[in-house]
VOTOR-131164 format. One record per residue (C-alpha): residue number from 1; residue in three letters; x negated, y, z negated. Coordinates in pm, 1 decimal, always signed. Layout:
<pt nr="NUM" rest="ala" px="X" py="Y" pz="Z"/>
...
! end
This chain:
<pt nr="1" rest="unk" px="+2046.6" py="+20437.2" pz="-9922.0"/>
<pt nr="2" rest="unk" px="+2319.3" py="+20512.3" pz="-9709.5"/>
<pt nr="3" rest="unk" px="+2234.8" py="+20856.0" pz="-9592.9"/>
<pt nr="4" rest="unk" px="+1890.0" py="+20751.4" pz="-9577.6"/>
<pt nr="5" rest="unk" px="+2033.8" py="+20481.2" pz="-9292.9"/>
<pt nr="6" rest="unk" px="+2215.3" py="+20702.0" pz="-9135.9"/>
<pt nr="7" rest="unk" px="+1859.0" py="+20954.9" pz="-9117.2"/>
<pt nr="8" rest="unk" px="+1706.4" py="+20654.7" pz="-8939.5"/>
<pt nr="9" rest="unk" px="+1945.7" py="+20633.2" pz="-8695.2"/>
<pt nr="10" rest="unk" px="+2023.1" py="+21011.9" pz="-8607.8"/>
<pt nr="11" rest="unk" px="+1659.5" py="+21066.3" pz="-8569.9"/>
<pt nr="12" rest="unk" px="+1539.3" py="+20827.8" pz="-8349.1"/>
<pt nr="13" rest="unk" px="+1896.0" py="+20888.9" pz="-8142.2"/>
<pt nr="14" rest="unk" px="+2046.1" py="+20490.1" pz="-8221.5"/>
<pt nr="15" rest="unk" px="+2387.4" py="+20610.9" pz="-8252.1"/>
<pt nr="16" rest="unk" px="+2527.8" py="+20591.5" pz="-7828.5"/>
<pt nr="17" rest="unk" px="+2829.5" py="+20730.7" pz="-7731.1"/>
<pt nr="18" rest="unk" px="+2992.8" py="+20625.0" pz="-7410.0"/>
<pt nr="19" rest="unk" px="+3201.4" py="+20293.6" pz="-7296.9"/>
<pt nr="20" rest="unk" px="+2982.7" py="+19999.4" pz="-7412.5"/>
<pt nr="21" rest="unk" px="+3033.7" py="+19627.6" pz="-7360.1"/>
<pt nr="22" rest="unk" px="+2891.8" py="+19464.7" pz="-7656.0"/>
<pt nr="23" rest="unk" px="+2729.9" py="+19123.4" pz="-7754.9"/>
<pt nr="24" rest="unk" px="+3061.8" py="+19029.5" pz="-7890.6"/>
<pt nr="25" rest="unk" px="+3241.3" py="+19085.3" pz="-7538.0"/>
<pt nr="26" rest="unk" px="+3439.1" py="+19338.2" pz="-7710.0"/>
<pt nr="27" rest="unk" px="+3402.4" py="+19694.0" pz="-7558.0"/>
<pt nr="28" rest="unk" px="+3372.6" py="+20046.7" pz="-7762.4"/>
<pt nr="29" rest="unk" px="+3264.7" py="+20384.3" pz="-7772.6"/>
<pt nr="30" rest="unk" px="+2996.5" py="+20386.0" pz="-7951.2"/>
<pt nr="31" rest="unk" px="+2671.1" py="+20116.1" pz="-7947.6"/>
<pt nr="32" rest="unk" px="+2425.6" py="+20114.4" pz="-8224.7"/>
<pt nr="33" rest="unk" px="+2089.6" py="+20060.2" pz="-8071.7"/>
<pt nr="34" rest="unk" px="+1911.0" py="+19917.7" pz="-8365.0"/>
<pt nr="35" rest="unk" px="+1613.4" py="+19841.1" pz="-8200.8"/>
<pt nr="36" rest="unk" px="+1536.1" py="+20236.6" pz="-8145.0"/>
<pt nr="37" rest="unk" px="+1466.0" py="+20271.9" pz="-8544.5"/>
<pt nr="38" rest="unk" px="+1311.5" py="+19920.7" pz="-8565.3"/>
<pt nr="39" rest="unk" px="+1043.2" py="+20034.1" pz="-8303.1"/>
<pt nr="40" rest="unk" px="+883.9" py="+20200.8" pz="-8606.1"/>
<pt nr="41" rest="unk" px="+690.5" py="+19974.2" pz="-8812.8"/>
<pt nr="42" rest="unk" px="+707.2" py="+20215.9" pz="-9142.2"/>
<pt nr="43" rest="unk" px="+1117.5" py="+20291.3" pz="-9065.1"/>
<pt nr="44" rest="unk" px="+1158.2" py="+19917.1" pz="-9021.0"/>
<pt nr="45" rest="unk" px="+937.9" py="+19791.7" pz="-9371.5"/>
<pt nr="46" rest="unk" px="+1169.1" py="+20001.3" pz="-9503.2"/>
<pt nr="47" rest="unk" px="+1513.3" py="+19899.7" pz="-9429.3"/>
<pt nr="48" rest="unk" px="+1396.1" py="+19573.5" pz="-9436.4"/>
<pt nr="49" rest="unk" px="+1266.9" py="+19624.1" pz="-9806.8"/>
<pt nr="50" rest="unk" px="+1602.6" py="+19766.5" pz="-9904.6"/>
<pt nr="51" rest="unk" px="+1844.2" py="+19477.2" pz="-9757.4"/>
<pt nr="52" rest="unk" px="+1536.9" py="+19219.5" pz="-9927.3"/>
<pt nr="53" rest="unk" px="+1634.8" py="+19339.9" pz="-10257.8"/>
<pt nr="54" rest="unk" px="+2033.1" py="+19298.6" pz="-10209.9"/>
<pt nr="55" rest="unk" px="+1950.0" py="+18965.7" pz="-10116.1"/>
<pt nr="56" rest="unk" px="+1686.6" py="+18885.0" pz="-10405.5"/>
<pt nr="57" rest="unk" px="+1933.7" py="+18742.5" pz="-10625.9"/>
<pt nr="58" rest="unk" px="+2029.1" py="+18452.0" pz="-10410.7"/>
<pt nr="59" rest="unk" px="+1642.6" py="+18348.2" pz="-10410.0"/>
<pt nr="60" rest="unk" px="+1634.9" py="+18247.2" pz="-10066.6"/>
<pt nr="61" rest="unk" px="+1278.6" py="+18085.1" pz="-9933.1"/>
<pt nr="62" rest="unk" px="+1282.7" py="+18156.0" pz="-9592.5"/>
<pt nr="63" rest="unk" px="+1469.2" py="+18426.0" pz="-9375.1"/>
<pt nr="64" rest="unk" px="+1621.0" py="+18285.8" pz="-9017.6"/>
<pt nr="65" rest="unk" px="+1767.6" py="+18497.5" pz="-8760.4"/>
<pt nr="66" rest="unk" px="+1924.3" py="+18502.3" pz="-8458.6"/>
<pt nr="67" rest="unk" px="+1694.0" py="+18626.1" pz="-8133.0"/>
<pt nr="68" rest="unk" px="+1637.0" py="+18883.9" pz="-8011.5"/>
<pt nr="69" rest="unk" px="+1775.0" py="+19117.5" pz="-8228.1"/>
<pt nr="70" rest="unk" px="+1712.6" py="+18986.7" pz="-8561.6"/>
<pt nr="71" rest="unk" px="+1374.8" py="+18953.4" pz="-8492.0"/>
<pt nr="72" rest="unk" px="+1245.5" py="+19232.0" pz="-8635.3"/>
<pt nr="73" rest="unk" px="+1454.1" py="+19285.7" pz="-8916.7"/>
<pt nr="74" rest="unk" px="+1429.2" py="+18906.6" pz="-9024.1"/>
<pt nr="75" rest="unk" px="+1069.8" py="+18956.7" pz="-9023.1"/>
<pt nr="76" rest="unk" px="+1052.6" py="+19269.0" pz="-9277.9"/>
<pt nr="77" rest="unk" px="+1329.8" py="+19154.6" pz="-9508.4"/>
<pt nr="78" rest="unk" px="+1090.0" py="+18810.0" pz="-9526.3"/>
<pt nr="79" rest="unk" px="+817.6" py="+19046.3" pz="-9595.2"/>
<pt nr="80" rest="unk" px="+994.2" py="+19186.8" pz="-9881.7"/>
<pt nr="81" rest="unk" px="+1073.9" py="+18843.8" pz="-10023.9"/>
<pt nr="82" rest="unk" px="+763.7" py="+18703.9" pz="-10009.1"/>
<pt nr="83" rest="unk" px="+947.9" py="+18424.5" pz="-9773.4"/>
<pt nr="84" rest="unk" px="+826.5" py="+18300.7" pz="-9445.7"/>
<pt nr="85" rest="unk" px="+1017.8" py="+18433.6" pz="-9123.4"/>
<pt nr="86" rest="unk" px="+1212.3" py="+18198.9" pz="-8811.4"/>
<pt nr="87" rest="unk" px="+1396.9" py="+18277.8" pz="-8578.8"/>
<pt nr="88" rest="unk" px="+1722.3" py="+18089.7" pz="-8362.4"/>
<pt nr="89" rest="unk" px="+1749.3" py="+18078.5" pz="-8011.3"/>
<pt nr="90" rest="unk" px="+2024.4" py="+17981.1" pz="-7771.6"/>
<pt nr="91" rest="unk" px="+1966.8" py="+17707.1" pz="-7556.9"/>
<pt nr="92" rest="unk" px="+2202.5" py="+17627.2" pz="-7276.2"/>
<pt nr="93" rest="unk" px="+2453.8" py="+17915.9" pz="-7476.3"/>
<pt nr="94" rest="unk" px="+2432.9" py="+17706.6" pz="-7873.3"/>
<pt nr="95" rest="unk" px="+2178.8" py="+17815.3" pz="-8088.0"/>
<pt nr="96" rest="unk" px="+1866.8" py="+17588.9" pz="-8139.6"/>
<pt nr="97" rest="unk" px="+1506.1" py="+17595.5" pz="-8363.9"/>
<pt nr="98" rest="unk" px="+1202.5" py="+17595.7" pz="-8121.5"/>
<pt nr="99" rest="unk" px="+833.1" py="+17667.5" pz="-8145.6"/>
<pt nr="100" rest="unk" px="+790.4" py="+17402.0" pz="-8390.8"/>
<pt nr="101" rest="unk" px="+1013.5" py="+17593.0" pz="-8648.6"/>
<pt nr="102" rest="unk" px="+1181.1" py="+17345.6" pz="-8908.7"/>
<pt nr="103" rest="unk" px="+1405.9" py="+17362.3" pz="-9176.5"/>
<pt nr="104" rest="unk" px="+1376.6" py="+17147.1" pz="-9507.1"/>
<pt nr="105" rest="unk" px="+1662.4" py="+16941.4" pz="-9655.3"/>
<pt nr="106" rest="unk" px="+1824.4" py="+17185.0" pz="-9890.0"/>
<pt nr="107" rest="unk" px="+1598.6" py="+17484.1" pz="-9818.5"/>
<pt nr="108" rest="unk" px="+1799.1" py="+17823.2" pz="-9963.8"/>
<pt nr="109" rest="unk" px="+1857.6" py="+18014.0" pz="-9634.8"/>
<pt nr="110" rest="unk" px="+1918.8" py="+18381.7" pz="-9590.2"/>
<pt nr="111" rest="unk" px="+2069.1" py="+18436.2" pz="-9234.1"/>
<pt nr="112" rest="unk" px="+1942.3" py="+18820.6" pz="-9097.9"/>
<pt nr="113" rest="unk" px="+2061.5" py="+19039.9" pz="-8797.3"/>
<pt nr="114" rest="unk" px="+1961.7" py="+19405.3" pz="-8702.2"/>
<pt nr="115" rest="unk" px="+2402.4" py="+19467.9" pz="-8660.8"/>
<pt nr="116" rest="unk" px="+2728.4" py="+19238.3" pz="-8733.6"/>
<pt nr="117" rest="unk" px="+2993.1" py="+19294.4" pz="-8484.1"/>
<pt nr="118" rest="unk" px="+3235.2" py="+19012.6" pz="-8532.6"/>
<pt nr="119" rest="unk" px="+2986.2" py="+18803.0" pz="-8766.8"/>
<pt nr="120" rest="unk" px="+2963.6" py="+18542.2" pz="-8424.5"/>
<pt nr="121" rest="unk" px="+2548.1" py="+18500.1" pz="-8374.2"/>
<pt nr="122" rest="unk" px="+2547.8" py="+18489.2" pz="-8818.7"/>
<pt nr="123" rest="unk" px="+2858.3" py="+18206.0" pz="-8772.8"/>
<pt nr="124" rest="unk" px="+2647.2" py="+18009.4" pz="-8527.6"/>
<pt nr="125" rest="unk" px="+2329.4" py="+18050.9" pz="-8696.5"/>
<pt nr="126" rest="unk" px="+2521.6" py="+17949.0" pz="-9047.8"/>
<pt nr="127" rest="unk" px="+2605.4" py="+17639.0" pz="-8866.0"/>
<pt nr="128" rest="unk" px="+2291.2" py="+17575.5" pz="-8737.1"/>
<pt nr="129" rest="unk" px="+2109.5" py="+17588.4" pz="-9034.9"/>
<pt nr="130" rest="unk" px="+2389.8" py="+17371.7" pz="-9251.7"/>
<pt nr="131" rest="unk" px="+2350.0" py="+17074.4" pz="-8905.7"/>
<pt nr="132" rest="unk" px="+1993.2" py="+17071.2" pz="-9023.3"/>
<pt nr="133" rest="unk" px="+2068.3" py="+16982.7" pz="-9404.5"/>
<pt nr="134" rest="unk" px="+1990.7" py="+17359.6" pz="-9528.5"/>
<pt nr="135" rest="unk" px="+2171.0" py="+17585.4" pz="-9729.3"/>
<pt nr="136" rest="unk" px="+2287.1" py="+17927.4" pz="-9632.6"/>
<pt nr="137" rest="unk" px="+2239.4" py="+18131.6" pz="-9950.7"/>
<pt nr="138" rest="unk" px="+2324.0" py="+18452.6" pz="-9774.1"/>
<pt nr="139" rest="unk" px="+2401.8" py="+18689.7" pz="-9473.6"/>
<pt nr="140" rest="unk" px="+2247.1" py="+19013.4" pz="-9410.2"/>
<pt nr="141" rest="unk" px="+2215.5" py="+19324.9" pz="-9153.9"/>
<pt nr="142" rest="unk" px="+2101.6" py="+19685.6" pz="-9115.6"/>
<pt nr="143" rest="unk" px="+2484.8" py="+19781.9" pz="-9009.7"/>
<pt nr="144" rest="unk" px="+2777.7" py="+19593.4" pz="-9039.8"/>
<pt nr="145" rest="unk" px="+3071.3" py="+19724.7" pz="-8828.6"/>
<pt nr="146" rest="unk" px="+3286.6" py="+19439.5" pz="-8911.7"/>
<pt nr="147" rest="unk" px="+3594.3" py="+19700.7" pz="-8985.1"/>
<pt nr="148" rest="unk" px="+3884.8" py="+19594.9" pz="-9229.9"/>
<pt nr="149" rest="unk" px="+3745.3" py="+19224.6" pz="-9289.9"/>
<pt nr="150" rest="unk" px="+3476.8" py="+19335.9" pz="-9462.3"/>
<pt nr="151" rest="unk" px="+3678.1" py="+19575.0" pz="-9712.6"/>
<pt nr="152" rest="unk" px="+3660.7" py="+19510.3" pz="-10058.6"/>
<pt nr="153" rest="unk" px="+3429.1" py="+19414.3" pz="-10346.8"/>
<pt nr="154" rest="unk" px="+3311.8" py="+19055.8" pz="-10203.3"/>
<pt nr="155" rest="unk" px="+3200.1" py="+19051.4" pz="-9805.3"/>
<pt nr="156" rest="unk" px="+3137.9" py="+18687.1" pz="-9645.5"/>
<pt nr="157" rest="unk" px="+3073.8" py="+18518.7" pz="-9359.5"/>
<pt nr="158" rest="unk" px="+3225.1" py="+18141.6" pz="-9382.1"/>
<pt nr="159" rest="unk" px="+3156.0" py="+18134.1" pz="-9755.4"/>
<pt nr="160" rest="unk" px="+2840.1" py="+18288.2" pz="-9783.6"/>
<pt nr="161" rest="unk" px="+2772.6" py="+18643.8" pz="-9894.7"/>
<pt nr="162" rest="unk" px="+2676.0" py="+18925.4" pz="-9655.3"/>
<pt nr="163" rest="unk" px="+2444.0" py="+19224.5" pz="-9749.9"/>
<pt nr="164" rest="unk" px="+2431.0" py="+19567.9" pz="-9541.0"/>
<pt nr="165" rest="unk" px="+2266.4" py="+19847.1" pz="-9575.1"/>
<pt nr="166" rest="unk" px="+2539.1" py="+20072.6" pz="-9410.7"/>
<pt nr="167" rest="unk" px="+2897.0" py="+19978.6" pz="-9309.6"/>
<pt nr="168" rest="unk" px="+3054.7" py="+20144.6" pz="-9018.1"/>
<pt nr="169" rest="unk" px="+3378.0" py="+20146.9" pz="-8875.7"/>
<pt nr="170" rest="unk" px="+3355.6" py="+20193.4" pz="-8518.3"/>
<pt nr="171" rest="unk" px="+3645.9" py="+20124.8" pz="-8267.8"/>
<pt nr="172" rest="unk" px="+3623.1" py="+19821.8" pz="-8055.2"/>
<pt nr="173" rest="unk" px="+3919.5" py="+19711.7" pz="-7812.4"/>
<pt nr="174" rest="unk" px="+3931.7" py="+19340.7" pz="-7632.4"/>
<pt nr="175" rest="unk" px="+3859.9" py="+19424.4" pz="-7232.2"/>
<pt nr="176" rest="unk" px="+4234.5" py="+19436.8" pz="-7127.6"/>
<pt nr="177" rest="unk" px="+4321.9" py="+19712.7" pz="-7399.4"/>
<pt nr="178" rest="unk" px="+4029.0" py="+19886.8" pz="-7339.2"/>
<pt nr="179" rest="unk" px="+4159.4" py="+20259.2" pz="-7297.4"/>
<pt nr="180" rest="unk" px="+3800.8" py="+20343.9" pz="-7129.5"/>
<pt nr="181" rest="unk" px="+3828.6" py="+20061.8" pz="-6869.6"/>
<pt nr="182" rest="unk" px="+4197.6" py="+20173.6" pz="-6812.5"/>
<pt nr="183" rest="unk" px="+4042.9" py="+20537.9" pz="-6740.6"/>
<pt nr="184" rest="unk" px="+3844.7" py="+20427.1" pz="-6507.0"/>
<pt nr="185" rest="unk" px="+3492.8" py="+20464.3" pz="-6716.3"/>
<pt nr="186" rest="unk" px="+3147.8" py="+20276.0" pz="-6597.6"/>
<pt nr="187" rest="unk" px="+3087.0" py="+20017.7" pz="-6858.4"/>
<pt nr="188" rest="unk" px="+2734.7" py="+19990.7" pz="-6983.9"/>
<pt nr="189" rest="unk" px="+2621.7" py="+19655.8" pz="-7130.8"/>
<pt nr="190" rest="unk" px="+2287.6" py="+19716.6" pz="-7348.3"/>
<pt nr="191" rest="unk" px="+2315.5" py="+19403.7" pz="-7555.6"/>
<pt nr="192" rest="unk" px="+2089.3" py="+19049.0" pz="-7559.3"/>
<pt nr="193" rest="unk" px="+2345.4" py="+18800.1" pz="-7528.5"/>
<pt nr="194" rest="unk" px="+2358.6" py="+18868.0" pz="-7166.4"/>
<pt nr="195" rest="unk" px="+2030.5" py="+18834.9" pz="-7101.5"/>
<pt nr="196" rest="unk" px="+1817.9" py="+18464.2" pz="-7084.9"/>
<pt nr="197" rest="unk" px="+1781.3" py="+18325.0" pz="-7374.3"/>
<pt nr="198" rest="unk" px="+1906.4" py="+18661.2" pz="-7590.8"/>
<pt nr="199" rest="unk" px="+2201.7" py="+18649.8" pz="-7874.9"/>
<pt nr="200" rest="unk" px="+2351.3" py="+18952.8" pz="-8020.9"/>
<pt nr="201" rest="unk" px="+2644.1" py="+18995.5" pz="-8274.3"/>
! end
């Protein structure tokens, strides 16, 4: 599955090289444009099949993620579990439930994101759903770029076990250390958090 990740990315060119600021705030070299595969319907059932069945053993009955960019991805892993599909917002910078979404009192949640950065939109969503009386069964995402937190047999978010498809170790450096700032590269910022109403990882 992991070359067949990496295929969806190299073909539909999701892999950017250049000096990014990302949803995190941290900056890099590389950005992974997730929502250049997802575009595809058939690329996205896909990928959103395979992470559903990683996730299928912590039964979880409805799929919440983060918008914008878990949108998609939410929806097909839901698809794959039979589940229904929500998404969080962030209202006034916390994330919220609109649109007449609800959660039920110990409803198993999985917790889904096209790519996890630092784990920071999964953390707040986690909390989110616990405030409402849920329970976070697990944590998912097409790429997780985590780095050396995530090595090892067991990968978690605040207790709760996180799923990828493909994990990537890509170089991010806080603003001040950034070597591309101090070269005196243009820093792009493609991410949603930035945006109204948008989250990001």
């Amino acid at each position: 599955m992991i070359d067949d990740v990496r295929k969806h990315f190299d073909e539909t060119g999701a892999l950017l090289s250049g000096h990014f600021k990302l949803s995190s705030g941290l900056h890099s070299s590389q950005y992974l444009q997730c929502a250049k595969v997802l575009q595809w319907p058939d690329r996205a059932e896909r990928l959103g099949r395979a992470l559903a069945e990683r996730m299928r053993e912590q039964a979880p009955s409805v799929v919440v993620s983060p918008a914008m960019g878990g949108l998609i991805i939410g929806q097909e892993v839901a698809r794959g579990l039979s589940v229904r599909a929500i998404f969080a917002e962030r209202v006034d910078g916390a994330f919220t439930l609109r649109r007449g979404f609800q959660l039920e009192k110990g409803e198993r949640v999985a917790v889904v994101e096209d790519v996890i950065t630092t784990g920071k939109s999964t953390r707040e969503v986690l909390g989110l759903v616990r405030s409402l009386g849920a329970e976070p069964v697990a944590a998912g995402a097409v790429i997780d770029r985590r780095g050396d937190e995530r090595r090892g047999e067991e990968s978690s978010i605040d207790g709760v076990p996180v799923h990828a498809l493909l994990a990537m170790e890509v170089p991010t450096w806080e603003p001040a250390l950034c070597p591309l700032c101090h070269a005196g590269k243009t820093v792009m910022v493609p991410g949603s958090r930035f945006l109204p109403g948008g989250s990001g990882s």
